[in-house]
MARLO-768170 format. One record per residue (C-alpha): residue number from 1; x, y, z. Coordinates in steps of 0.1 Angstrom, whole numbers, padded with zeros to 4 digits. Last residue first. Layout:
<nodes>
<node NUM, <X, Y, Z>>
...
</nodes>
This chain:
<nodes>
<node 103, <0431, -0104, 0595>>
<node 102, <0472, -0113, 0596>>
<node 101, <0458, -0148, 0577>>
<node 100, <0447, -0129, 0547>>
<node 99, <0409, -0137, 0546>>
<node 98, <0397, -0170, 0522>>
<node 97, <0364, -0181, 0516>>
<node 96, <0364, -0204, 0486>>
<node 95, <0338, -0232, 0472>>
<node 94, <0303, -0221, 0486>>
<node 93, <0282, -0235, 0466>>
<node 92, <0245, -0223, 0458>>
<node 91, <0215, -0247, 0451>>
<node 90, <0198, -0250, 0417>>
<node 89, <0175, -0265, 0425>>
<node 88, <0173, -0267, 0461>>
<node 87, <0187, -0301, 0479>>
<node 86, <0167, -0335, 0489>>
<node 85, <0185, -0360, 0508>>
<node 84, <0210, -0389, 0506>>
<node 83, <0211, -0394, 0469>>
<node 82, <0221, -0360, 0460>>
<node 81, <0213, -0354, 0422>>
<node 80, <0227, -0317, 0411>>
<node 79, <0201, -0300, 0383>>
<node 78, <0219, -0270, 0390>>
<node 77, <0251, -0253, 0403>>
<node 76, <0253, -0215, 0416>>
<node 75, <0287, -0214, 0425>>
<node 74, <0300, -0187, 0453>>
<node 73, <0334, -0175, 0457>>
<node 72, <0345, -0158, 0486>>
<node 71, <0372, -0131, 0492>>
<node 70, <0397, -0115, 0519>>
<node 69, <0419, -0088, 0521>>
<node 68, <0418, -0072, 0489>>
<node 67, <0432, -0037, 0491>>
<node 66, <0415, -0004, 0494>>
<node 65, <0420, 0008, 0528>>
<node 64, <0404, -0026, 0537>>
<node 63, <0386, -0044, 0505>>
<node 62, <0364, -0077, 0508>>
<node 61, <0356, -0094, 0474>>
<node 60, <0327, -0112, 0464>>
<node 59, <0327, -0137, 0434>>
<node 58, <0296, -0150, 0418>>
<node 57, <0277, -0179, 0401>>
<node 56, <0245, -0166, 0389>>
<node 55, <0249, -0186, 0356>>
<node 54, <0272, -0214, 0359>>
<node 53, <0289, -0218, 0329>>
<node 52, <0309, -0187, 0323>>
<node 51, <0316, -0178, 0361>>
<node 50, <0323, -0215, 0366>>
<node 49, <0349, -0220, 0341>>
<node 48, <0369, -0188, 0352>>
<node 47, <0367, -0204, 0386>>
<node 46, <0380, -0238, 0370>>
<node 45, <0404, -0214, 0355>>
<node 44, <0416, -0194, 0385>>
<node 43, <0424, -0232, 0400>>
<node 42, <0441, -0251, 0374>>
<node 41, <0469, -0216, 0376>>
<node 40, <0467, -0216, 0411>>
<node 39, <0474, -0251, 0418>>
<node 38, <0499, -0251, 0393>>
<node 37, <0519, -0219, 0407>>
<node 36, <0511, -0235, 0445>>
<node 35, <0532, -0267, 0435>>
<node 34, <0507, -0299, 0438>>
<node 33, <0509, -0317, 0476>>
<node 32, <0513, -0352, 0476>>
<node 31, <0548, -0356, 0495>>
<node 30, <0530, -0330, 0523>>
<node 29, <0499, -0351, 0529>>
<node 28, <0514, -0354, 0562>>
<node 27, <0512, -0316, 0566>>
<node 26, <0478, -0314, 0566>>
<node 25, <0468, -0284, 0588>>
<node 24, <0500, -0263, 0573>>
<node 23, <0492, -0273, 0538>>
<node 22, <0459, -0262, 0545>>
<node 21, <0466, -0224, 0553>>
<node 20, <0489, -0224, 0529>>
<node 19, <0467, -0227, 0501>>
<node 18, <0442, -0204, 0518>>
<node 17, <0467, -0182, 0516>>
<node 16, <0477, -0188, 0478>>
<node 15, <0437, -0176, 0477>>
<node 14, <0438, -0145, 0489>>
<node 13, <0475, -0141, 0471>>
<node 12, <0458, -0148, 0439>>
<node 11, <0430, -0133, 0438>>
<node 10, <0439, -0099, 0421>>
<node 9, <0440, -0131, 0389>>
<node 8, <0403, -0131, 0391>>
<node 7, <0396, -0093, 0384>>
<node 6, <0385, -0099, 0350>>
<node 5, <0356, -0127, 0361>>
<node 4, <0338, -0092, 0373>>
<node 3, <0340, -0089, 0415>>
<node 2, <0311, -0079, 0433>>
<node 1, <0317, -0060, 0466>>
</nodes>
């Protein structure tokens, strides 16, 4: 289903999973890694950001037995140069797609 930007913060233990998620693949990088309340917090409002900014940029949520389980988010970004080959314009994103890790 289609998520409105209002919903964002319902996100936010889809997302602190992801969070994990890599933290546990890269734990050398541990000493660099930014407190999940921060990340989180810079992160919801860079999404925020794109929903205003980006028109057709979206968010789709997965529900089970009416809970989020899982949720992408999709940014529709234009006029983007790519030096090494030609892309759409605009060309869709995909920059989230988180499950909770039991599913």
């Amino acid at each position: 289903m289609s998520l409105p930007p209002e919903r964002l913060d319902e996100l936010e233990s889809l997302w602190s999973a992801l969070y994990e998620h890599h933290h546990s693949l890269t734990p050398h990088l541990a000493s660099r890694a930014r407190p999940l309340s921060d990340a989180w917090r810079d992160h919801v409002a860079l999404e925020r950001q794109w929903l205003a900014d980006e028109p057709g940029s979206f968010v789709l949520g997965a529900e089970l037995n009416g809970r989020l389980v899982g949720y992408a988010f999709v940014r529709i970004v234009a006029e983007q140069l790519a030096v090494s080959w030609t892309i759409s314009n605009p060309y869709a994103d995909l920059t989230v797609l988180s499950v909770l890790p039991e599913l």
